[in-house]
N, C-alpha and C positions, 0 to 999 in steps of 0.2 A: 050531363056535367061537362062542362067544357075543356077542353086541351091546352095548357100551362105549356108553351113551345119554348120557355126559358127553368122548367123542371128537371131535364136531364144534367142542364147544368148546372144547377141546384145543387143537384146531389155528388154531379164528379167535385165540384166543389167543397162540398162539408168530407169528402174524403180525408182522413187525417195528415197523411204524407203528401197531399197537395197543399195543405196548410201550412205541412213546414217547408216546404219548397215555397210557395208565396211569401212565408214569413221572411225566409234565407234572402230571397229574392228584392223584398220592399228591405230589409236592413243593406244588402250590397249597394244599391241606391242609394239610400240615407248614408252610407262612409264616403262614394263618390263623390258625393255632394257636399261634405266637409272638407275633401281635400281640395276639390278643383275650388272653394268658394274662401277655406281658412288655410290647410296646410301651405300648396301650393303658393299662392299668392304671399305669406308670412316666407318661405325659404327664397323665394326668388328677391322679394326685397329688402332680405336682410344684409345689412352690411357685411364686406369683402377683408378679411387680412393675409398680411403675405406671412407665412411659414419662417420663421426666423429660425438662422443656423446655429444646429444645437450639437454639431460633430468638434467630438474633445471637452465638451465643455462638462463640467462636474456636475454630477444629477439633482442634486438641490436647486441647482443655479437655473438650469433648464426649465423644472417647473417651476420656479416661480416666474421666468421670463414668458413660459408658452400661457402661464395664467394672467401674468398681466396683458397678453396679446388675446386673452380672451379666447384661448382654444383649451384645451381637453388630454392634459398629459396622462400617458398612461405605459406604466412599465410593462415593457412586451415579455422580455424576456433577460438573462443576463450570458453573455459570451465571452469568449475569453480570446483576445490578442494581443498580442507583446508588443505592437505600437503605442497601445495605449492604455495608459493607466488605470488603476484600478478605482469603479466607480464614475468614471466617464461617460459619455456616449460616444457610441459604437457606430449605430445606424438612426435613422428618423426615416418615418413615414406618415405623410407624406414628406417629399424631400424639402431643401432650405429652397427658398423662393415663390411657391407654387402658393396660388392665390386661393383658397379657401372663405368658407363659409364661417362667422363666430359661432364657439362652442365647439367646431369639429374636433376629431379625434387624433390626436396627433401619437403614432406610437412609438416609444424607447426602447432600443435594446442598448442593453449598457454593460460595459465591459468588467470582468471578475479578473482582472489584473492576470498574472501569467498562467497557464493553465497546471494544474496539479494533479499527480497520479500517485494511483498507491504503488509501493516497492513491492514487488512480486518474489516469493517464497525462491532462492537461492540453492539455498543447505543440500545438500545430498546429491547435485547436478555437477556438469564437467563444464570446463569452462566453453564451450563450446552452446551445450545448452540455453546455460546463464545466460551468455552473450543474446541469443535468438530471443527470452524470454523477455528482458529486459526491453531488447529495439521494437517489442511489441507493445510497452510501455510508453516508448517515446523517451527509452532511458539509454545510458552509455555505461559499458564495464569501467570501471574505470581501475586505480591500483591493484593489485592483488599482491597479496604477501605470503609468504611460504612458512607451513608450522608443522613439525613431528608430531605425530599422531599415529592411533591405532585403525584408524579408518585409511579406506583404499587408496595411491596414490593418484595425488591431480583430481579429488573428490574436495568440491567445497565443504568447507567446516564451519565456515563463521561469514556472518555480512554485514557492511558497514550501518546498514538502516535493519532492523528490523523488517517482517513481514508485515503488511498493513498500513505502515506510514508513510504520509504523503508528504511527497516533496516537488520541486518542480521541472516542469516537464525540461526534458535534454542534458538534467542532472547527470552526472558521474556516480557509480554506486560500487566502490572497492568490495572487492573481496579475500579471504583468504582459503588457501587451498594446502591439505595435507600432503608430504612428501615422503608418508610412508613412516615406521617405527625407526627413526634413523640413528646411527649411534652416536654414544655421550663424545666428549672432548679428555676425561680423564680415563690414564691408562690405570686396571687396575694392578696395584703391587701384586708381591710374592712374598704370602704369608707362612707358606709351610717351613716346620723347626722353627719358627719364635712364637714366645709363648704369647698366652692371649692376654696379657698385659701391654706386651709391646705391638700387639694385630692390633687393641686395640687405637693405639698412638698411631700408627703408621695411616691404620683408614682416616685419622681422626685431620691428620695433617694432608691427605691425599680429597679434605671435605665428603667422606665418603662415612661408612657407619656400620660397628657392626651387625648381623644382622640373627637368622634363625642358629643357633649352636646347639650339634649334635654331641654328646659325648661318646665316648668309645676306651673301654680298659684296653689299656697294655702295660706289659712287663719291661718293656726295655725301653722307652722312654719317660721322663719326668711328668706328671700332671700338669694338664691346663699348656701342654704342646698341641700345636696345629700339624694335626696329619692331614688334610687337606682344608679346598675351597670352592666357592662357587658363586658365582665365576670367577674362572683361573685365571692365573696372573695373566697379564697382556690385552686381556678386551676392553673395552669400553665401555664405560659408564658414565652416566650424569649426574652432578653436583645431587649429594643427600641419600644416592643410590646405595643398597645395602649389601652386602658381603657374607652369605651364610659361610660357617665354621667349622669343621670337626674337629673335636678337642680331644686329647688323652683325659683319661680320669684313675686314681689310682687303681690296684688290683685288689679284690678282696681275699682276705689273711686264706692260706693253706688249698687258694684258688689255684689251678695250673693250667697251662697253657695246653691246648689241646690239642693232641698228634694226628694229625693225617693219617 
């Protein structure tokens, strides 16, 4: 039988994965062959436009001009700067002048008008803190007001923005700060020996009120007298603030006074 000197390669050939390597191989030719013969030849002789300047200008306006220029707007992204208004363009790529291919890709970043930050949690910090957290914001303390309270002094109480809400950036954001339980503006009177008819009158014209009354028998003075008060005359109190009482009440019949 005679010797077949193109059978060895035969067979490396019917090998599988030389087939798909041959196959890989005859397709990478066949795309070669379409670009250097259609793509190529189609991008080189397409007509040329210049990149029209789309800085400032409002984003509607942009793309209908870069479509009627026969290019390809496409929103990149949106930034924020206080030159320019909101919904503008910002930046173009490629830039205004640059002479381009029809159809290319021309991208937009367009501006979100002034930049905006959330107000950051205040309440319970010294102004000191405040301050720090805020300029981390891109924010400014701004007023502060002083309010009596039960809470520590020079500890904020209250804030002009709430937590959470955005406002814009380099804003001012007042605050107020407690100054401690500080006392009222009314002196209170001097209720003992009149009776609590006239205590009453007396708190009532000092806007003051009265308040918890304890009773207490005695003998030697009149019912419904003020043996004392609380608080005693001379401190301060604020407008509404109340005045406990202890009051006489009379003696019960054949009751006696009890000896030491």
């Amino acid at each position: 039988m005679p010797f077949d000197i193109f059978e060895p390669m035969k067979k490396f050939l019917q090998r599988p994965f030389v087939k798909k390597i041959f196959i890989c191989f005859i397709g990478f030719v066949i795309i070669l062959v379409i670009l250097d013969r259609i793509v190529f030849p189609w991008y080189v002789s397409s007509p040329e436009v210049i990149v029209p300047d789309l800085k400032g200008m409002e984003e509607s306006k942009a793309i209908r001009l870069l479509e009627d220029s026969k290019l390809e707007p496409i929103i990149a992204d949106t930034t924020y700067d206080i030159r320019f208004s909101k919904g503008t363009v910002v930046i173009q790529r490629p830039h205004a002048g640059n002479k381009v291919k029809e159809r290319r890709r021309v991208y937009l970043f367009v501006s979100g008008g002034e930049p905006m930050v959330n107000v950051p949690l205040l309440k319970g910090k010294s102004l000191r803190d405040a301050k720090f957290s805020l300029e981390r914001y891109g924010l400014k303390l701004g007023q502060i007001g002083e309010v009596s309270s039960n809470q520590p002094k020079d500890m904020i109480i209250d804030q002009q923005y709430a937590e959470g809400t955005r406002i814009k950036k380099g804003e001012y954001v007042g605050v107020s700060i407690s100054i401690g339980a500080g006392e009222g503006s009314i002196v209170v009177p001097d209720l003992i020996g009149k009776s609590l008819a006239e205590a009453e009158k007396v708190l009532a014209d000092s806007s003051l009120k009265v308040g918890r009354i304890n009773y207490q028998r005695s003998f030697s003075l009149l019912p419904n007298t003020i043996l004392d008060q609380y608080p005693s005359k001379g401190n301060k109190a604020n407008t509404g603030d109340a005045v406990d009482l202890f009051v006489t009440k009379a003696a019960e019949p054949n009751e006696k006074i009890r000896e030491e």
